[in-house]
N, C-alpha and C positions, 0 to 999 in steps of 0.2 A: 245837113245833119238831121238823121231821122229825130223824133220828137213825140212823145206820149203822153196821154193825160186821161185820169178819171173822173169821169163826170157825174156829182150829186147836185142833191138841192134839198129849198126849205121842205117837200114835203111832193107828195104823188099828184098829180096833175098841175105843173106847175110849168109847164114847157120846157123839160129837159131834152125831149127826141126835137122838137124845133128846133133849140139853139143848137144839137150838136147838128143838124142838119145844117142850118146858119153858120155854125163857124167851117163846120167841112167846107162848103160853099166860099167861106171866106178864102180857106188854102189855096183853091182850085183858081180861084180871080186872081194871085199872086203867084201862081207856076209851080204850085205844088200839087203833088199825090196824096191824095185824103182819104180815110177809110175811116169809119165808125162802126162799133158791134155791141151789139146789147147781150152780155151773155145769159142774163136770166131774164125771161120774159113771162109773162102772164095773161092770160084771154085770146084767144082764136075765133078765127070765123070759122066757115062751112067748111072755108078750104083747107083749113088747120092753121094760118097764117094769121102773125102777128100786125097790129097796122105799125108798131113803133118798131118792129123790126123793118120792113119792108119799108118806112118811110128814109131809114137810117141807108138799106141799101140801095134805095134808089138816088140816095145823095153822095153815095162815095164815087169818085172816079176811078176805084177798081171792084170788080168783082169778085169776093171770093166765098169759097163755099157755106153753106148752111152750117155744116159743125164749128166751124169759126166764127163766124157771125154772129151764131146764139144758141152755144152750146145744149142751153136748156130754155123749153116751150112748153107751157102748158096751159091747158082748156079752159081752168075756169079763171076768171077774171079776180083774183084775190091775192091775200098774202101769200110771196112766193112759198114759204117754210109750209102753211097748208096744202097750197097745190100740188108740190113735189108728195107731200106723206097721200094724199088722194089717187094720186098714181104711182105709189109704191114706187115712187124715185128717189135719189139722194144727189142735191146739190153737191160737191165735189170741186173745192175751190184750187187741186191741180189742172183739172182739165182747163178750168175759165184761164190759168195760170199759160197754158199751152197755147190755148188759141187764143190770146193775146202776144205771145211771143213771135207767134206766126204771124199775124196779120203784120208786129210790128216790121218783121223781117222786109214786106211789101210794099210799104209808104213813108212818104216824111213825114206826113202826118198822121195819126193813132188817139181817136176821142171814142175811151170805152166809157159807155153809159151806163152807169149805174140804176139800180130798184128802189122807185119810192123816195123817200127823205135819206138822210148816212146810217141811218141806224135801224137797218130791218130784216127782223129774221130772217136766216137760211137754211139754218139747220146743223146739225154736229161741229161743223166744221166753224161756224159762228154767224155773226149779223154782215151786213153790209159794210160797214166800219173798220171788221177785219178781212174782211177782201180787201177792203181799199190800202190795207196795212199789207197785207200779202202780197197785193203787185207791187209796192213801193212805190208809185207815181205821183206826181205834182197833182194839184187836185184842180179844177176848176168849178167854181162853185154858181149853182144860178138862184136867184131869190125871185120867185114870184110874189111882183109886186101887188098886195093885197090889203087888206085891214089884217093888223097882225104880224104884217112881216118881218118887222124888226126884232119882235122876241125868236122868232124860229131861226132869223137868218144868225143873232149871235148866240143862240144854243148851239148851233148847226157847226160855227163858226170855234165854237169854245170845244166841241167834242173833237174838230178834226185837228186840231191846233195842241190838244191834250196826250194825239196822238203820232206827234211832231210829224206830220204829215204838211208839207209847205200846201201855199194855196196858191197856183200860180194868177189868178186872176179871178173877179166874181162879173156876173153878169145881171144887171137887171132887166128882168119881164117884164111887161106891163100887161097881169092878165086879167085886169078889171077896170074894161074903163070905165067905170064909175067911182074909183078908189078916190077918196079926197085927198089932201094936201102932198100931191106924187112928191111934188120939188123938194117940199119939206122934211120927208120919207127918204126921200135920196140923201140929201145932207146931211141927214142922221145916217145913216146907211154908210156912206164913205168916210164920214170922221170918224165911225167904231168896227173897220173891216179893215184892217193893215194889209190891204193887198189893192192891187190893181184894177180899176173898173177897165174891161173892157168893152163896153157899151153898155148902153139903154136902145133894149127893144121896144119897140110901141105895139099898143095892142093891134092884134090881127091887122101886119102890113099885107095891102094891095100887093102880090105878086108872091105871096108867103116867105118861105126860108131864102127864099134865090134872093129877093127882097131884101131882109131880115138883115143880110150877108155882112148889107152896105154900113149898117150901123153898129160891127163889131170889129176889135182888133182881135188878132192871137195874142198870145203871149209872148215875152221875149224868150 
């Protein structure tokens, strides 16, 4: 049975392109075809290349094209809804609708990564929030574990739930190791998230996402 899901989190730099690299990684260890696409991306190098695109394609076990992958890329490294009006583009939430339909067509498994925290601009068409309501997918949610994270993960948590949008599973990051009382953060964290942990990452594992892989489930 093929299987999809859209992937937010508490907030922008939080390890979303890791875990979806990680869980892709996970499909592939259990005999599944795994693809991730990021369809709005933000910041290029020389080459005009994203790194969270490219880290995304280098982790699927299939190949498919750039317009599928990541519909929209652009230069500078900011709010996507600025970057698209900077080069007179418009975000256009059938296309990401399309090359998501595609890719799904391709794999059992389909982790579209979403921009930023759930809730950020795009432009006419609306926030990240209602993408995520457009594709109709189960959500899987990562919280970068930090000082802080429990308000953003159950604001996070209360807007996608508002949006009866199910949460198939959350994931914790650990992307500070210095953060104090993780264990206690967690405890809080699972007794007010009515969904499924499926892992605790630890910070920056020896051997990265391939790594990473070993300490998450999918979803049923």
């Amino acid at each position: 049975m093929k299987s999809a899901y859209f992937l937010t989190g508490t907030d922008t730099e939080i390890g979303k392109t890791f875990i979806t690299c990680a869980l892709l990684q996970r499909a592939q260890q259990l005999g599944l075809s795994a693809v991730g696409i990021k369809p709005i991306a933000a910041g290029t190098d020389a080459q005009g290349k994203n790194d969270d695109v490219e880290n995304i394609r280098a982790a699927s076990s299939l190949k498919l094209p750039n317009e599928i992958i990541n519909p929209y890329c652009f230069k500078a490294a900011v709010a996507p809804h600025i970057a698209a009006l900077e080069e007179g583009a418009t975000i256009e939430f059938a296309s990401i609708q399309e090359a998501c339909d595609a890719a799904r067509q391709q794999a059992d498994l389909l982790i579209i990564e979403g921009v930023g925290g759930f809730r950020v601009p795009l432009g006419a068409d609306g926030d990240s929030a209602d993408l995520a309501v457009k594709l109709g997918l189960p959500i899987i949610f990562v919280v970068g574990l930090r000082l802080g994270c429990i308000n953003h993960a159950l604001l996070s948590v209360e807007a996608i739930t508002a949006r009866k949008l199910p949460i198939a599973g959350w994931v914790a990051n650990c992307i500070d190791p210095d953060m104090a009382r993780v264990e206690q953060n967690l405890t809080t964290l699972k007794s007010l998230i009515n969904a499924p942990l499926l892992g605790v990452v630890p910070h920056n594992p020896a051997g990265g996402y391939l790594v990473a892989a070993n300490f998450l489930s999918l979803p049923d």
